[in-house]
Backbone as a chain_set.jsonl record, in Angstrom:
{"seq": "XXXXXXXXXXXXXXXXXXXXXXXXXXXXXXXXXXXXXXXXXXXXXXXXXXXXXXXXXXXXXXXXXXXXXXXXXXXXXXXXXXXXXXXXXXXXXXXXXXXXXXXXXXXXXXXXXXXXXXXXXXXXXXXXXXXXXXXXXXXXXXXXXXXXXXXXXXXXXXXXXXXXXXXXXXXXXXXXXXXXXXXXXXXXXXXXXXXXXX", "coords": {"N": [[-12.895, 2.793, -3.976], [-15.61, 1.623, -5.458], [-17.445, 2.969, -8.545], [-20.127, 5.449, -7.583], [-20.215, 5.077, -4.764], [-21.018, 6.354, -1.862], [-18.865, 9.139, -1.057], [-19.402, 10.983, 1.462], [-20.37, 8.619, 3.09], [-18.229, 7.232, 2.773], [-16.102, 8.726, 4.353], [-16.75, 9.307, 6.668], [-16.654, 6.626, 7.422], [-13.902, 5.909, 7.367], [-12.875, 8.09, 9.226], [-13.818, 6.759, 11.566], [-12.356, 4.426, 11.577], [-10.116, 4.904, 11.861], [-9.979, 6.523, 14.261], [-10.741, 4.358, 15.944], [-8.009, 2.922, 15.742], [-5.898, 4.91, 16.091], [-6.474, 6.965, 17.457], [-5.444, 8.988, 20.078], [-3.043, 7.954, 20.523], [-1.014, 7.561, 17.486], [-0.379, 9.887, 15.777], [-2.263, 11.127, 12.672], [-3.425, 11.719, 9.316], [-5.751, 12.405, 6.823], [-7.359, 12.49, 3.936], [-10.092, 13.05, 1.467], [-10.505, 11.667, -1.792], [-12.479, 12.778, -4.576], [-12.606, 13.207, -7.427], [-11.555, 11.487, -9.072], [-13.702, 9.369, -10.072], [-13.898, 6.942, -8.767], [-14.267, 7.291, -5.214], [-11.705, 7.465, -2.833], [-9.946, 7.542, -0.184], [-7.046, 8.931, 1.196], [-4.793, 7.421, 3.696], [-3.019, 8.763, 6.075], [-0.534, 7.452, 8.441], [1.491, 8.57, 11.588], [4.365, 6.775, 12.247], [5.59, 6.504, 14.43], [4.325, 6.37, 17.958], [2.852, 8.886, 20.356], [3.623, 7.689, 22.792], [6.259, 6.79, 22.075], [6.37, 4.018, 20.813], [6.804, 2.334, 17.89], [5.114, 1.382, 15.597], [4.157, -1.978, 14.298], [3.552, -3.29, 11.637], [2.114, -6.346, 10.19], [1.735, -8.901, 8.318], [-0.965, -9.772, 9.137], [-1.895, -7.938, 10.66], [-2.759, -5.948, 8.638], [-4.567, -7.493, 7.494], [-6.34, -7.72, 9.934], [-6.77, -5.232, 10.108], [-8.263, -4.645, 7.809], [-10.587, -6.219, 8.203], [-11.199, -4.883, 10.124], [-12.061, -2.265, 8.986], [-14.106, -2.482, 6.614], [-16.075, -3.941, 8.399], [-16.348, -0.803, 9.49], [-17.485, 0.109, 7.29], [-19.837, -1.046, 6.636], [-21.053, -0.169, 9.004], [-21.693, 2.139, 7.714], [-23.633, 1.816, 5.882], [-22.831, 1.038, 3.607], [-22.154, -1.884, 1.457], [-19.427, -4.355, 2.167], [-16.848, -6.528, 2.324], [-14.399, -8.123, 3.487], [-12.468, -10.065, 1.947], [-9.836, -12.739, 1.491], [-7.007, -12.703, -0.629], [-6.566, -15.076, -1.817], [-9.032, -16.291, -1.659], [-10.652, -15.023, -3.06], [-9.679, -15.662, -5.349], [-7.331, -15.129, -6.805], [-3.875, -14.914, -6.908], [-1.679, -13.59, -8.139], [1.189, -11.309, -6.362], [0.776, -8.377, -5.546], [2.198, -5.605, -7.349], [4.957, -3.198, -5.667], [4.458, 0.622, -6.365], [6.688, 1.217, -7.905], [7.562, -0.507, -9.048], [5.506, -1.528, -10.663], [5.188, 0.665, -12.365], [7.515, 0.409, -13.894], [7.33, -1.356, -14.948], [5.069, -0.981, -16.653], [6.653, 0.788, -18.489], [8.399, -0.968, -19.842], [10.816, -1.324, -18.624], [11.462, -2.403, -16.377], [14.469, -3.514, -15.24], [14.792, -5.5, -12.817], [12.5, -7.138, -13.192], [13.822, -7.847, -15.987], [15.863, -9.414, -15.357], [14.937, -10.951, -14.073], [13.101, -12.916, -15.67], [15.146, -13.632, -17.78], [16.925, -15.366, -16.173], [14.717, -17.231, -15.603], [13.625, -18.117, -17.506], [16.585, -19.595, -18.132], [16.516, -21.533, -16.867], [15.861, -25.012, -15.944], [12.68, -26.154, -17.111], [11.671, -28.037, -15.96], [12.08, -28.514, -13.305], [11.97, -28.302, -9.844], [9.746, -25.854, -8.473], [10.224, -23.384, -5.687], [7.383, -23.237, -3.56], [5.201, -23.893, -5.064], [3.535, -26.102, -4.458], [2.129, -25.103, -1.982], [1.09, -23.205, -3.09], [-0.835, -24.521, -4.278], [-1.861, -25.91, -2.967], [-3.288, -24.342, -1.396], [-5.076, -23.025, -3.191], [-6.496, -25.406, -3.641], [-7.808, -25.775, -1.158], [-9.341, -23.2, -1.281], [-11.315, -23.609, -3.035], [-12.496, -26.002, -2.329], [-13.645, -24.655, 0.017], [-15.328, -22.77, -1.458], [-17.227, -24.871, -2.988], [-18.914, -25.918, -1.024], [-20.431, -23.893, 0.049], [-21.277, -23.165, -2.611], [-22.998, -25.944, -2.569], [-24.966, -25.875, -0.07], [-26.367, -23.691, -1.095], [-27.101, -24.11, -3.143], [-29.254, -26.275, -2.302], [-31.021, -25.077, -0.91], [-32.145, -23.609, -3.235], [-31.058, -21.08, -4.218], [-30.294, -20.585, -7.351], [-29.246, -18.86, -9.207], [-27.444, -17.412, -7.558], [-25.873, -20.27, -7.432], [-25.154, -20.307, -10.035], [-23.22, -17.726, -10.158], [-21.238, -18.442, -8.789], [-20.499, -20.751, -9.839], [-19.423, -20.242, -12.371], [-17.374, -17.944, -11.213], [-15.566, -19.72, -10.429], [-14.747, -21.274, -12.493], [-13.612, -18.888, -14.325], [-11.031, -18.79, -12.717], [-8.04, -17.871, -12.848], [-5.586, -20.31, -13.178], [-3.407, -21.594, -10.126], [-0.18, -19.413, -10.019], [3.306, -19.644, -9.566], [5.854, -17.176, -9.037], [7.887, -17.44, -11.227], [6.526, -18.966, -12.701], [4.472, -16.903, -13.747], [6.073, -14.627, -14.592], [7.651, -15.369, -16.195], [5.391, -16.194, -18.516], [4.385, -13.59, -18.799], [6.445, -11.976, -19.698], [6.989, -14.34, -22.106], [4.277, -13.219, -23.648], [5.114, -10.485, -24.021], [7.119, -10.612, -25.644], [5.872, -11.751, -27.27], [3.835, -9.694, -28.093], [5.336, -7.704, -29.066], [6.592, -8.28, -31.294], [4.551, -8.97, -33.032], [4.078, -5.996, -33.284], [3.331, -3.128, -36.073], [6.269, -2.339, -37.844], [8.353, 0.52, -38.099], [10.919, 2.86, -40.033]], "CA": [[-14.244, 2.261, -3.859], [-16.392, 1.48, -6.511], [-18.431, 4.508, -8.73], [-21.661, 5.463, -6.599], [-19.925, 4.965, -3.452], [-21.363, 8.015, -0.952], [-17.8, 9.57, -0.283], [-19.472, 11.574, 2.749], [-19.905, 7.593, 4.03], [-16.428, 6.322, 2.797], [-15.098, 9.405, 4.599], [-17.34, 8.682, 7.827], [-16.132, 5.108, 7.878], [-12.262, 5.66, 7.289], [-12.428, 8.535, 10.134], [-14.418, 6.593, 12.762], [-11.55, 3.299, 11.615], [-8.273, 5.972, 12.074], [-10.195, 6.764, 15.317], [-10.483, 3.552, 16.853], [-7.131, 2.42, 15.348], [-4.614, 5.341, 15.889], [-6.469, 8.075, 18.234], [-4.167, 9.02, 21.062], [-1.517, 6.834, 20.066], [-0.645, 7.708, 16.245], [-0.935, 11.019, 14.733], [-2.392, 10.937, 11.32], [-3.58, 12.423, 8.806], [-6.86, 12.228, 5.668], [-7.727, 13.246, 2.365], [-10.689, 11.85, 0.309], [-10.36, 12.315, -3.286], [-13.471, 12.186, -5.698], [-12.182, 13.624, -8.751], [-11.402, 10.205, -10.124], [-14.99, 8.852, -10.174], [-14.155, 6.094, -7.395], [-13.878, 7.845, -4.462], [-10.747, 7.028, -2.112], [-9.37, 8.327, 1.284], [-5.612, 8.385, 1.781], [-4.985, 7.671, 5.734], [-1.31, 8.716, 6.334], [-0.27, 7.635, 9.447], [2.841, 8.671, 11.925], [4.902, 5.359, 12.488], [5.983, 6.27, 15.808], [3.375, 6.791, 18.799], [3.358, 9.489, 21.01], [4.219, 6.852, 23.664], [7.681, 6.566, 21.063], [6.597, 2.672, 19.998], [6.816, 2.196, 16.758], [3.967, 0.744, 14.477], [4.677, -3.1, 13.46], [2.442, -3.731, 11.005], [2.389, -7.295, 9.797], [0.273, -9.307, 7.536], [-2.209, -10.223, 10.309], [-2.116, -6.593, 10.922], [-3.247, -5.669, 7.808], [-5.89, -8.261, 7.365], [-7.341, -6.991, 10.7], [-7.236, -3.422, 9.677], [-9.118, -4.955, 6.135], [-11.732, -6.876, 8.334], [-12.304, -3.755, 10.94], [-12.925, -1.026, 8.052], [-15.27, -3.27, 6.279], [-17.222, -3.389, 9.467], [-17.056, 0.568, 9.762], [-18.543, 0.403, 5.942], [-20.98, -1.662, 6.84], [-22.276, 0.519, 9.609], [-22.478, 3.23, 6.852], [-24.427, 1.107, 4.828], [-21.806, 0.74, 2.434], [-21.982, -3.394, 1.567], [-18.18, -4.554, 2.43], [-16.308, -7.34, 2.893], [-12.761, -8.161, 3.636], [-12.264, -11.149, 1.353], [-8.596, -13.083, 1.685], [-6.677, -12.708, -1.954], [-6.657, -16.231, -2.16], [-10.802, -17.06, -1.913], [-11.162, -14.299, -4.778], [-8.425, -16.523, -6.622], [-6.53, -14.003, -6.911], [-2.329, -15.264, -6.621], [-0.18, -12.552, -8.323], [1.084, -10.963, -5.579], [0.75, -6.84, -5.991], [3.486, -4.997, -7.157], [5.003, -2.003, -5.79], [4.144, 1.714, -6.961], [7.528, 1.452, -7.914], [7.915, -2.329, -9.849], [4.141, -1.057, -11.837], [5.278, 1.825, -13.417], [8.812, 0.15, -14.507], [6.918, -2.628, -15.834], [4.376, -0.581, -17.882], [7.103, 1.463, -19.12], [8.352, -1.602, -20.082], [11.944, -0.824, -18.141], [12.456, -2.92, -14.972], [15.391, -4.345, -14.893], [14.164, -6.562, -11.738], [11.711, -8.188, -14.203], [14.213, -8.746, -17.52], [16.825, -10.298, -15.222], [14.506, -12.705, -13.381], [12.738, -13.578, -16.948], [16.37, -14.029, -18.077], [17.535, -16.051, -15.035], [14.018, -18.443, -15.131], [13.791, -18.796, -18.732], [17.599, -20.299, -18.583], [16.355, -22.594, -15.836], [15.102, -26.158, -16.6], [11.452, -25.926, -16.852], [11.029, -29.641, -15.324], [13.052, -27.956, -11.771], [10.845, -28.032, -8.893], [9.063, -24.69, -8.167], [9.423, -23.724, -4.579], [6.171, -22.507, -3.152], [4.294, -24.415, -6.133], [2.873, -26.794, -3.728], [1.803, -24.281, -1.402], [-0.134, -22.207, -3.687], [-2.02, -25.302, -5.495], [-3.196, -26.944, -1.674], [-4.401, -23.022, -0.904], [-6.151, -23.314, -4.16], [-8.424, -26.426, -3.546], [-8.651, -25.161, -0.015], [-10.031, -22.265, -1.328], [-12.279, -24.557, -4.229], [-13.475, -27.183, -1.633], [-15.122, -24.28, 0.71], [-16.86, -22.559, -2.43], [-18.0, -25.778, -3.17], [-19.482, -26.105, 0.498], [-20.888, -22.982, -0.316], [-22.581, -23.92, -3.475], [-24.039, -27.118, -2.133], [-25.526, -25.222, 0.526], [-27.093, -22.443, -1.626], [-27.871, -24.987, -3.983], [-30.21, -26.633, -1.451], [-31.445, -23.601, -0.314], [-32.714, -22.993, -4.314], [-30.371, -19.811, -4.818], [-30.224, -21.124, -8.762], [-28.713, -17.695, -9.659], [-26.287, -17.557, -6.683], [-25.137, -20.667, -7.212], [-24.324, -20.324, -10.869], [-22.107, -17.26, -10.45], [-19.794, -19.488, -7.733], [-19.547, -21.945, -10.352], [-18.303, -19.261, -13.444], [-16.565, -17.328, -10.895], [-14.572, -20.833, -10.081], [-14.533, -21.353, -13.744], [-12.679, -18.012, -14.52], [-10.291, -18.15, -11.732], [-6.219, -18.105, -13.262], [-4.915, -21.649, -11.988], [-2.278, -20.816, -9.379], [0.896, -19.947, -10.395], [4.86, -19.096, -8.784], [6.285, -15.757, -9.577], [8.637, -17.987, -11.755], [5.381, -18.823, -13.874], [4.258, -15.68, -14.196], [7.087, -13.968, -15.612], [7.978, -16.444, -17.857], [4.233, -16.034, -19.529], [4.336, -12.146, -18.829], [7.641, -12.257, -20.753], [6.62, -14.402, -23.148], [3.651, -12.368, -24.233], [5.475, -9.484, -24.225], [7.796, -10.629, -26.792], [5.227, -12.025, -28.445], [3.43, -8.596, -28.411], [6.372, -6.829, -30.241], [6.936, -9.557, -32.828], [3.381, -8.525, -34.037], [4.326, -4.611, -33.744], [4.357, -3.132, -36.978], [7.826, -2.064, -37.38], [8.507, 1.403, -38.751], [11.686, 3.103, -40.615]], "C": [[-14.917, 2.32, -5.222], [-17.566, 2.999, -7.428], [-19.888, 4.255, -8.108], [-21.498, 5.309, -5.363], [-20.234, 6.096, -2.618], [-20.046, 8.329, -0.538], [-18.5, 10.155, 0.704], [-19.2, 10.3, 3.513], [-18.704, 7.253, 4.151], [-16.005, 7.431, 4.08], [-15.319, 9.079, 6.371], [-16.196, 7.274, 7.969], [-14.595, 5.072, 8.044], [-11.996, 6.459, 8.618], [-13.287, 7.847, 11.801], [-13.311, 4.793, 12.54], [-9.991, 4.424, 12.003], [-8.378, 6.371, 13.746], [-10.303, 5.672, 16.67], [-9.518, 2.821, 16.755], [-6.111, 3.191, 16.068], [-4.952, 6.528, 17.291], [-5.747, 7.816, 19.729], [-3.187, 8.189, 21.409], [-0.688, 7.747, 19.049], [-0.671, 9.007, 15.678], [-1.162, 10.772, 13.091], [-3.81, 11.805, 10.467], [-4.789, 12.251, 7.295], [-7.5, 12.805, 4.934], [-8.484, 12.695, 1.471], [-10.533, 12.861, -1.067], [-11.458, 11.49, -3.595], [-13.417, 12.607, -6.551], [-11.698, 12.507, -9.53], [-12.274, 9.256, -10.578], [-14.646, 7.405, -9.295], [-13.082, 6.715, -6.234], [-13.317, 6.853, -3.778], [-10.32, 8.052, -0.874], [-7.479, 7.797, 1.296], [-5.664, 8.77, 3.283], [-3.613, 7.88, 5.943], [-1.351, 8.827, 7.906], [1.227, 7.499, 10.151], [3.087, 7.147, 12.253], [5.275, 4.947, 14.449], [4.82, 6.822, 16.626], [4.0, 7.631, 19.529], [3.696, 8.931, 22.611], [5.911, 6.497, 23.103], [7.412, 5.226, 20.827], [5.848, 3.086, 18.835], [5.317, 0.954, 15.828], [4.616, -0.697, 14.182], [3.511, -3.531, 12.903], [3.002, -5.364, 10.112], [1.323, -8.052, 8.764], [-0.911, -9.312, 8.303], [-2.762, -8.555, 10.632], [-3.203, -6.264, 10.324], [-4.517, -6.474, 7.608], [-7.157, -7.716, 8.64], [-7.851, -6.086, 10.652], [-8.621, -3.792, 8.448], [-10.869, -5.313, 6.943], [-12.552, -5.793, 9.218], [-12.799, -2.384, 9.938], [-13.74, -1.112, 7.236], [-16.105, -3.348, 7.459], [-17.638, -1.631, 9.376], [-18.169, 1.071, 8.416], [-19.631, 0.125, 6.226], [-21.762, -0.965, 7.826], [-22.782, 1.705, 9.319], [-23.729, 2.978, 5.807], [-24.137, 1.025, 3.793], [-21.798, -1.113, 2.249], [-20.314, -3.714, 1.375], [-17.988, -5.526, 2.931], [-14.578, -7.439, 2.566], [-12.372, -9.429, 3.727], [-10.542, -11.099, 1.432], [-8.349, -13.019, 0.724], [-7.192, -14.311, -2.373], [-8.194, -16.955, -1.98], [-11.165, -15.656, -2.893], [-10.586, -14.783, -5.526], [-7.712, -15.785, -7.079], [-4.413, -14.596, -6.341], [-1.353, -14.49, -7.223], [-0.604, -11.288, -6.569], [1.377, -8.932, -6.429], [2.316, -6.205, -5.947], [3.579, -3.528, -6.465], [4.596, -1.158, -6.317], [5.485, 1.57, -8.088], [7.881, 0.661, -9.687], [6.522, -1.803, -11.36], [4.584, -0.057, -12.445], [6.3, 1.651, -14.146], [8.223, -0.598, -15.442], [6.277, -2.16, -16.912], [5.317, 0.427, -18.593], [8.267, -0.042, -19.658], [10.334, -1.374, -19.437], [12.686, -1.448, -16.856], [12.948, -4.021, -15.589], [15.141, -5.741, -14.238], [13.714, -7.509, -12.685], [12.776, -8.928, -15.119], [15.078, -9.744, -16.496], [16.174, -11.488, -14.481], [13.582, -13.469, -14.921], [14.251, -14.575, -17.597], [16.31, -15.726, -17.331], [15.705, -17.707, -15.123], [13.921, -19.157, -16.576], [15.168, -20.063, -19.114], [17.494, -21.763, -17.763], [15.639, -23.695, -16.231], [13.787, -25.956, -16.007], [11.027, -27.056, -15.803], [11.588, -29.583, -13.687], [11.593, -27.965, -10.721], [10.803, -26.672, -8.321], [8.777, -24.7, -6.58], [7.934, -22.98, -4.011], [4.97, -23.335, -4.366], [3.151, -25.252, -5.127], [2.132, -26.523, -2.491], [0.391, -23.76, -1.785], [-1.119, -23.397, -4.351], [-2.751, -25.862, -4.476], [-4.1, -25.512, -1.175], [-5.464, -22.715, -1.784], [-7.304, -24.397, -3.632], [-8.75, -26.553, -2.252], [-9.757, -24.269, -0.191], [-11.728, -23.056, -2.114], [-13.075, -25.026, -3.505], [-14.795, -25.615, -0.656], [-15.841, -23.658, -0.407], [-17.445, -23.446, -2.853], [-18.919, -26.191, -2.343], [-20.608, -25.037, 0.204], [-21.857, -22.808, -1.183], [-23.316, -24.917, -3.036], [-24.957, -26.543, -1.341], [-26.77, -24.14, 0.015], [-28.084, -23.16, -2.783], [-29.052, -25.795, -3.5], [-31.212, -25.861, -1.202], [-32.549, -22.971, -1.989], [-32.568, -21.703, -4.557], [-29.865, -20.242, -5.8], [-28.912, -20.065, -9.337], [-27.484, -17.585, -9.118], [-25.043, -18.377, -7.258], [-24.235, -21.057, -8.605], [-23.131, -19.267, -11.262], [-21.137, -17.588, -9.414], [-19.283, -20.084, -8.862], [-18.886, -20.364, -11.738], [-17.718, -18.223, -12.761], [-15.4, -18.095, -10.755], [-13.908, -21.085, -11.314], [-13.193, -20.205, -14.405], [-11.544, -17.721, -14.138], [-8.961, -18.803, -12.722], [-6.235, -19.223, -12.587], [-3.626, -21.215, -11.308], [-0.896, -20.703, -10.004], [1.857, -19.401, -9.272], [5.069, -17.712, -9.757], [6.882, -15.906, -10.829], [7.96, -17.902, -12.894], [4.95, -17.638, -14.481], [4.966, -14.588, -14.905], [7.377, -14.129, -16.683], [6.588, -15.712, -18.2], [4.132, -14.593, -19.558], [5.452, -11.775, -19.834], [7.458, -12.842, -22.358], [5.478, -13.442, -24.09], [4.187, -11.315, -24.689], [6.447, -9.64, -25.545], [6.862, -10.845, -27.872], [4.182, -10.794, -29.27], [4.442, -7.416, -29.726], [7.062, -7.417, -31.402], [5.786, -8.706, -33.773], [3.427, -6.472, -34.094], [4.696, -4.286, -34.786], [5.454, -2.294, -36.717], [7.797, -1.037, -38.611], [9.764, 1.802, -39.176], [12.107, 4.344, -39.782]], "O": [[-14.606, 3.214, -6.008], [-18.273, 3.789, -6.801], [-20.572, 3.231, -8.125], [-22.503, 5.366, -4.654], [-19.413, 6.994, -2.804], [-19.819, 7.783, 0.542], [-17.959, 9.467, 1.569], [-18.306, 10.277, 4.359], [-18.095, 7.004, 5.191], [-15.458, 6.798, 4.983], [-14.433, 8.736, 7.154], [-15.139, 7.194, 8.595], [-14.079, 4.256, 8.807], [-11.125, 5.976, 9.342], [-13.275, 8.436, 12.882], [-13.567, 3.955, 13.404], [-8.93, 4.037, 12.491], [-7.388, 6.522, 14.461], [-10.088, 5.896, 17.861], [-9.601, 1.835, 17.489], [-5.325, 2.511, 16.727], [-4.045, 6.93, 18.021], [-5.571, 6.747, 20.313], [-2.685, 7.871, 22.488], [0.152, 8.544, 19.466], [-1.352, 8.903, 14.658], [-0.285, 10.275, 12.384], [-4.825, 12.309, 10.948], [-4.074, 11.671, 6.478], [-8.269, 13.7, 5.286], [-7.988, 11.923, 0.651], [-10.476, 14.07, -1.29], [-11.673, 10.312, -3.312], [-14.562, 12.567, -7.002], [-11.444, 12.701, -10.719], [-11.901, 8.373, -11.35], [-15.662, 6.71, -9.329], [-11.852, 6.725, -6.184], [-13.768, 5.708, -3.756], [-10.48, 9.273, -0.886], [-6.94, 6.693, 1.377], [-6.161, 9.71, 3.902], [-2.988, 6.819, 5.977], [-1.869, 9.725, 8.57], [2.075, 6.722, 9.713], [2.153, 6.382, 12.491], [5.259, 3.989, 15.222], [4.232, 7.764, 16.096], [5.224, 7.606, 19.665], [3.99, 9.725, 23.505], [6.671, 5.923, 23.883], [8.503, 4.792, 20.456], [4.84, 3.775, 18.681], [5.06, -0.25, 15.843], [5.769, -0.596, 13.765], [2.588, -4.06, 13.524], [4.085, -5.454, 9.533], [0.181, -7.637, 8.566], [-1.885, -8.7, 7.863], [-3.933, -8.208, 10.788], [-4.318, -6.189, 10.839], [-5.564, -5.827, 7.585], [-8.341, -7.434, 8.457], [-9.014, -5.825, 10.962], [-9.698, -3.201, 8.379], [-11.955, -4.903, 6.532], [-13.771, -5.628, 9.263], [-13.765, -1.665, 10.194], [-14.311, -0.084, 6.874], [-17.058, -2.572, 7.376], [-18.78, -1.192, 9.243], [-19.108, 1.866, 8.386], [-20.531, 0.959, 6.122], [-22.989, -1.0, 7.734], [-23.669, 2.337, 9.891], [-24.471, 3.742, 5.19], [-24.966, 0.928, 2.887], [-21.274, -1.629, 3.236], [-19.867, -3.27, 0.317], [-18.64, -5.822, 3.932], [-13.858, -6.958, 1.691], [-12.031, -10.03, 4.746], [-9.901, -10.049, 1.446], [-9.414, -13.257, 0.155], [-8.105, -14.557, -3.161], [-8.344, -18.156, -2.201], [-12.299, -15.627, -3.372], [-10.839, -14.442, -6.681], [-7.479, -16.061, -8.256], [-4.065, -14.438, -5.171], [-0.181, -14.657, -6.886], [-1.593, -10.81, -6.014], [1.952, -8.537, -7.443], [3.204, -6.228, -5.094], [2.647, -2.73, -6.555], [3.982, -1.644, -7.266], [5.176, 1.867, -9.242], [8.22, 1.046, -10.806], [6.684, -1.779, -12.581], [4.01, -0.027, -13.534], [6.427, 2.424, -15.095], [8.526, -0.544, -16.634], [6.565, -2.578, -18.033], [4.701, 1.047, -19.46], [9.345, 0.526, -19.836], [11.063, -1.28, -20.425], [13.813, -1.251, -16.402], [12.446, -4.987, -16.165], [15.223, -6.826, -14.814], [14.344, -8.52, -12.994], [12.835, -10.155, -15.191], [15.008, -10.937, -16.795], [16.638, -12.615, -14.305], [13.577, -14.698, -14.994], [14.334, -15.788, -17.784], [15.865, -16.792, -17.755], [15.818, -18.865, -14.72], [14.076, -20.357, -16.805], [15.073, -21.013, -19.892], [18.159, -22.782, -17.952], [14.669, -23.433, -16.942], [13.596, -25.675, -14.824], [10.146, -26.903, -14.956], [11.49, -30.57, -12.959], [10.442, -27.642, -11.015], [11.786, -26.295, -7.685], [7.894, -25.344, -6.012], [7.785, -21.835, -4.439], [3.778, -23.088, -4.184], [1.965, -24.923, -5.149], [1.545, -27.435, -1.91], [-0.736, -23.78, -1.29], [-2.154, -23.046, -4.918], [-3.9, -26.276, -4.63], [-5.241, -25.535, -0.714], [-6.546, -22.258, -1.418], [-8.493, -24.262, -3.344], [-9.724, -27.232, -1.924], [-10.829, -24.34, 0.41], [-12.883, -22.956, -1.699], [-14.274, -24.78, -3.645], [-16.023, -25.529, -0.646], [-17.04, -23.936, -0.447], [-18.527, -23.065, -3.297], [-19.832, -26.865, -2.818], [-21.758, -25.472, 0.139], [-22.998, -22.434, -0.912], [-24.525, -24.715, -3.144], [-26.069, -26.623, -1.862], [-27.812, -23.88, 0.616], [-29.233, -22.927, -3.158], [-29.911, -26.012, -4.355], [-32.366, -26.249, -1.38], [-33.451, -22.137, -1.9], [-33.497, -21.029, -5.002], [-28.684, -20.496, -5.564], [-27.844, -20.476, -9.79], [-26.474, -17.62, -9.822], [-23.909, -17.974, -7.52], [-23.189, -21.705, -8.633], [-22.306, -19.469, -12.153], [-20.175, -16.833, -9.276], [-18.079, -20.117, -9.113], [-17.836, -19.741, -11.58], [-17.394, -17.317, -13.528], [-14.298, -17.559, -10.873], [-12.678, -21.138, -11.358], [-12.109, -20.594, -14.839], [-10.862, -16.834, -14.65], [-8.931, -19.939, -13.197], [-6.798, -19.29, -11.495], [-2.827, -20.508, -11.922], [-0.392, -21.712, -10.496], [1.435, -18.835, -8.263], [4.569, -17.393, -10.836], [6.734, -15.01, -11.66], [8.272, -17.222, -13.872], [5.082, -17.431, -15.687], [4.441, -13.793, -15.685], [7.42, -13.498, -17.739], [6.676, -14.485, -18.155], [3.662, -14.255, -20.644], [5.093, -11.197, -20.86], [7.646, -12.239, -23.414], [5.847, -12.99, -25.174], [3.85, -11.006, -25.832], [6.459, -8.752, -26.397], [6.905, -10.376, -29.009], [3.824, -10.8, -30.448], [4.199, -6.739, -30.725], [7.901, -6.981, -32.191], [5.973, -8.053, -34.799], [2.798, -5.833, -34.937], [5.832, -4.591, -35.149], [5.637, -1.654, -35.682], [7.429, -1.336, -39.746], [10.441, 0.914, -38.659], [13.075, 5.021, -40.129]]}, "num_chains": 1, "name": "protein.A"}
């Protein structure tokens, strides 16, 4: 959560969402930490119920969980919403704990061999998922534009100019393909300009 967040609320809101999520089903378990100046709650929960079914958590899952613990914020008086990646413009997908710490140690494998493997690939190849991510884009575009017109009517001046330089800022979509490549490239291009010691 953001600095200034009331952890007593975060902690309220995560145990009254674990409670209408997991109680007498799930056993589980919570720990807020505020020693990092944005307070967080880890929610560890058992997989199996004490009925013995198993947890299937799925995307939809997760998005529901996102949209009901933003409600419990909200009835702390925490302001929360449980925005979709793709209407924050947001398209790299999150890496692992695992994939992030290889990468900043500059060490996964995973990464050099798909840089390898796309770099050798003709750039002019059709990208699958490309056409995917660019119609979820001006899905996403057309309703903030709905959005602005609206607000713009309305004479929210202010509003409706941080839609447009939030639209302005947003990465244009890319494939994983894209992203490597230019993550790759930079990176070489980062240690070109390293000076180089003896």
């Amino acid at each position: 959560m953001p600095k200034g967040t009331p952890s007593d609320k975060l902690a309220a809101a995560v145990r009254a969402f674990a409670l209408d999520r997991f109680a007498l089903q799930h056993r589980y378990a919570m720990a807020l930490h505020t020693h990092q100046g944005h307070p967080h709650v880890h929610l560890v929960v058992r997989a199996v119920s004490e009925q013995g079914v198993r947890l299937d958590i799925r995307k939809a899952t997760i998005r529901d969980w996102r949209q009901q613990f933003a409600a419990h914020l909200r009835e702390q008086g925490i302001s929360a919403n449980a925005t979709e990646r793709a209407v924050r413009g947001a398209t790299r997908v999150a890496k692992t704990d695992g994939a992030y710490r290889s990468d900043q140690r500059d060490s996964s494998t995973l990464v050099q061999a798909k840089f390898a493997s796309y770099a050798r690939r003709a750039r002019n190849q059709p990208e699958p998922g490309k056409a995917a991510l660019v119609s979820t884009r001006r899905e996403v575009e057309r309703g903030w534009d709905v959005v602005h017109g609206v607000l713009e009517r309305e004479g929210h001046s202010e509003v409706t100019r941080d839609i447009r330089r939030f639209l302005a800022q947003m990465d244009p979509p890319r494939t994983e393909r894209e992203q490597i490549i230019l993550d790759g490239m930079a990176q070489r291009e980062g240690k070109h300009n390293e000076p180089r010691t003896r």
